[in-house]
C-alpha positions as CSV (number, residue, x, y, z in Angstrom):
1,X,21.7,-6.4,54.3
2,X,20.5,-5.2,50.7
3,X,22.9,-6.3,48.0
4,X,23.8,-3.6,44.8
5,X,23.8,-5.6,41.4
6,X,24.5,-3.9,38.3
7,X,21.8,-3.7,35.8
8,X,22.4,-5.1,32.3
9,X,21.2,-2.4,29.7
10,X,18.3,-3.9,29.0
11,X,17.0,-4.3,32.7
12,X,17.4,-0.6,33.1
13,X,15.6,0.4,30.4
14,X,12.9,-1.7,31.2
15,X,13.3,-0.5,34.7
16,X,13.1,3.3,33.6
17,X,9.8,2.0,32.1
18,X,8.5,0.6,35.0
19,X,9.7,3.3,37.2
20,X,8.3,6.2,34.9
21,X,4.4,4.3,34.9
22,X,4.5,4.1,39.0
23,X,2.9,7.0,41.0
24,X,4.5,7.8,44.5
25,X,2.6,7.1,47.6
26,X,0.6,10.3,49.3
27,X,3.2,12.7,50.8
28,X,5.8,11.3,49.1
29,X,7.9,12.7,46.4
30,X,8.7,11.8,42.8
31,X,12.2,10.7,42.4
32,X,13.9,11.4,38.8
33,X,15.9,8.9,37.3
34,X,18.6,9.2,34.9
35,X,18.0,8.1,31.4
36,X,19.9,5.1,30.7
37,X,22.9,5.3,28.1
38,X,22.0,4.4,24.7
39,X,24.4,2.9,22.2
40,X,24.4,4.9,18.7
41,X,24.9,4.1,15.5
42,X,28.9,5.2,14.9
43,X,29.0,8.8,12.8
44,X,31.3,9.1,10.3
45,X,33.4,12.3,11.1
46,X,34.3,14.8,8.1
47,X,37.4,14.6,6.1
48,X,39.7,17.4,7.4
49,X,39.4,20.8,5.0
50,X,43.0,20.5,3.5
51,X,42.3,17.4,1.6
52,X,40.4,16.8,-0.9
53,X,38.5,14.5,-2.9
54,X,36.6,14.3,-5.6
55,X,34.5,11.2,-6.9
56,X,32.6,10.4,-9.7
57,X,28.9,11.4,-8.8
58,X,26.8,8.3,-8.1
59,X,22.8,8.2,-7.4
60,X,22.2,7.7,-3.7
61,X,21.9,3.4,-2.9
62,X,18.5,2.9,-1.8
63,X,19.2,0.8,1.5
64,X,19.3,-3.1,0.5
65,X,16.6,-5.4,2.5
66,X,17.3,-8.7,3.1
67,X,14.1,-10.5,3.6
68,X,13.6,-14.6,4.4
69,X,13.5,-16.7,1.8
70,X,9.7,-18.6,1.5
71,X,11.1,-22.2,3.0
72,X,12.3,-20.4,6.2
73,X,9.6,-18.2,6.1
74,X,6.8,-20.9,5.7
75,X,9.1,-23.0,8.5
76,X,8.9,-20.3,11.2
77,X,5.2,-19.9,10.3
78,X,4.3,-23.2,11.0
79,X,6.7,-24.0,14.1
80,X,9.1,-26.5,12.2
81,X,11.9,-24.0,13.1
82,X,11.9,-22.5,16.7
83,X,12.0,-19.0,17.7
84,X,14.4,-19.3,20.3
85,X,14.0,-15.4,21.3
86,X,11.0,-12.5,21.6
87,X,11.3,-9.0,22.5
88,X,8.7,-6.6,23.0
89,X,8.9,-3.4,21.9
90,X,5.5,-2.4,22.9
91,X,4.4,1.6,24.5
92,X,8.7,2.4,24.2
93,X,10.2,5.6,22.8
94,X,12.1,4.8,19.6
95,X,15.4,5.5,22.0
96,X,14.6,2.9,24.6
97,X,13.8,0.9,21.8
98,X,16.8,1.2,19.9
99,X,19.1,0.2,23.3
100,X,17.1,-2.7,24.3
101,X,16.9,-4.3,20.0
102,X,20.4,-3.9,20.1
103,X,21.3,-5.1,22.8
104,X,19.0,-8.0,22.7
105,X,20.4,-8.6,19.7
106,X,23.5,-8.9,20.9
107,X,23.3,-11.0,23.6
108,X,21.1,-13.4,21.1
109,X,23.9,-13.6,18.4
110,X,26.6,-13.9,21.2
111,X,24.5,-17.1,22.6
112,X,24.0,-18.5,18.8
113,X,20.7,-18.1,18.3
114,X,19.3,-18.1,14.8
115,X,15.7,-16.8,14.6
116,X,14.3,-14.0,17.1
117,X,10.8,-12.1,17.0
118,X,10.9,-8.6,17.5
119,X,7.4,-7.1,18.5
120,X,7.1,-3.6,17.6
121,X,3.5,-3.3,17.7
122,X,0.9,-2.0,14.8
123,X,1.0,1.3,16.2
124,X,-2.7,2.5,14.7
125,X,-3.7,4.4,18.0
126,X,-2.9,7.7,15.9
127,X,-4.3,6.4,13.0
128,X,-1.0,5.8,11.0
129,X,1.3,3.5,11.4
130,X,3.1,3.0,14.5
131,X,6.6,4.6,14.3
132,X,8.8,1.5,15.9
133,X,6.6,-0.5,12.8
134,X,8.5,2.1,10.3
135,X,11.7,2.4,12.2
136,X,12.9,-1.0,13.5
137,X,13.0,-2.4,9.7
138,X,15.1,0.4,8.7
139,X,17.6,-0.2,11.9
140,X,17.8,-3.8,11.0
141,X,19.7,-2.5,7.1
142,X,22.0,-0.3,9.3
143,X,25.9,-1.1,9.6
144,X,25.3,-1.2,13.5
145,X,23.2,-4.3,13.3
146,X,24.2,-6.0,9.8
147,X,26.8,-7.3,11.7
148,X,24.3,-9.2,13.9
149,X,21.4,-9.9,11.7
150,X,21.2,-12.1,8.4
151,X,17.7,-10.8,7.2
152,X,14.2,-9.9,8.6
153,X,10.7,-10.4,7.1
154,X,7.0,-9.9,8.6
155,X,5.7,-12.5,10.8
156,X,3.1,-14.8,10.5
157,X,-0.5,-14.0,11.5
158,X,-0.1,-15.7,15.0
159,X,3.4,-14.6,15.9
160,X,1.8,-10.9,15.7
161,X,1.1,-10.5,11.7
162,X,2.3,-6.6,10.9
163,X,3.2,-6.0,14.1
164,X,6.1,-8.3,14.6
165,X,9.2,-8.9,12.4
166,X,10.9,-12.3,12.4
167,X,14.5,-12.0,12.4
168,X,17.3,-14.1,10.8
169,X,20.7,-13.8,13.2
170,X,24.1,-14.3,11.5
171,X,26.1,-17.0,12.2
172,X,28.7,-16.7,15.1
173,X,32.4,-17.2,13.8
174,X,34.3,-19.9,16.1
């Protein structure tokens, strides 16, 4: 009498995460379970060997961020604009990470929501800072989710401070 329902990709990564902290019962043995799929950022594949081109040398773009402007900024500080979405990136690896932002992310801009926290945590348990802290900045300037997100800028002290980013979704085109 059990039904099967198909997990969306974020359920099974949280799942995995679930699963992975559980500890079998006596006697029992540990099932493994497959890693979920995670989407990746399209690579570009190398021009074939028979043509080619040659261009001008340019000095390598540093990667543009788009931060809030203050009015929005000082809005979502003080609640006078809503943050009609939070996910917590909290004790994941940066590739169960990546899968669940996106497709948050996804599912958020697809909905029409404007303004999302992201909670990647301060990560100074190793006495640097937290790698999701670094990373998830630097996925929100990549082609994969410009096409979702406007800007992003640090939240407010009680919205998590340094350890949460609030985040600007574009527009959805009717």
């Amino acid at each position: 009498m059990s039904r099967r329902r198909d997990l969306s990709e974020e359920d099974r990564v949280l799942w995995n995460l679930v699963a992975r902290s559980a500890k079998p019962l006596k006697g029992k043995a540990i099932v493994e379970l497959p890693d979920p799929i995670e989407p990746r950022p399209p690579q570009q594949e190398p021009a074939p060997a028979s043509i080619v081109t040659v261009s001008p040398a340019k000095p390598k773009a540093q990667p543009v961020r788009h931060t809030l402007d203050e009015p929005t900024l000082d809005k979502l500080s003080k609640g006078r604009l809503p943050i009609e979405g939070r996910v917590d990136l909290h004790g994941m690896t940066q590739d169960e990470a990546y899968s669940l932002l996106f497709s948050f992310l996804h599912r958020a801009h697809a909905n029409g929501v404007r303004f999302v926290l992201v909670i990647t945590g301060k990560g100074s348990s190793s006495g640097g800072d937290g790698i999701l802290k670094r990373s998830v900045p630097a996925w929100l300037s990549t082609p994969a989710f410009r096409t979702l997100v406007s800007s992003h800028d640090h939240a407010a002290r009680h919205h998590g401070g340094a350890g949460a980013l609030y985040v600007r979704l574009r527009r959805t085109r009717p």
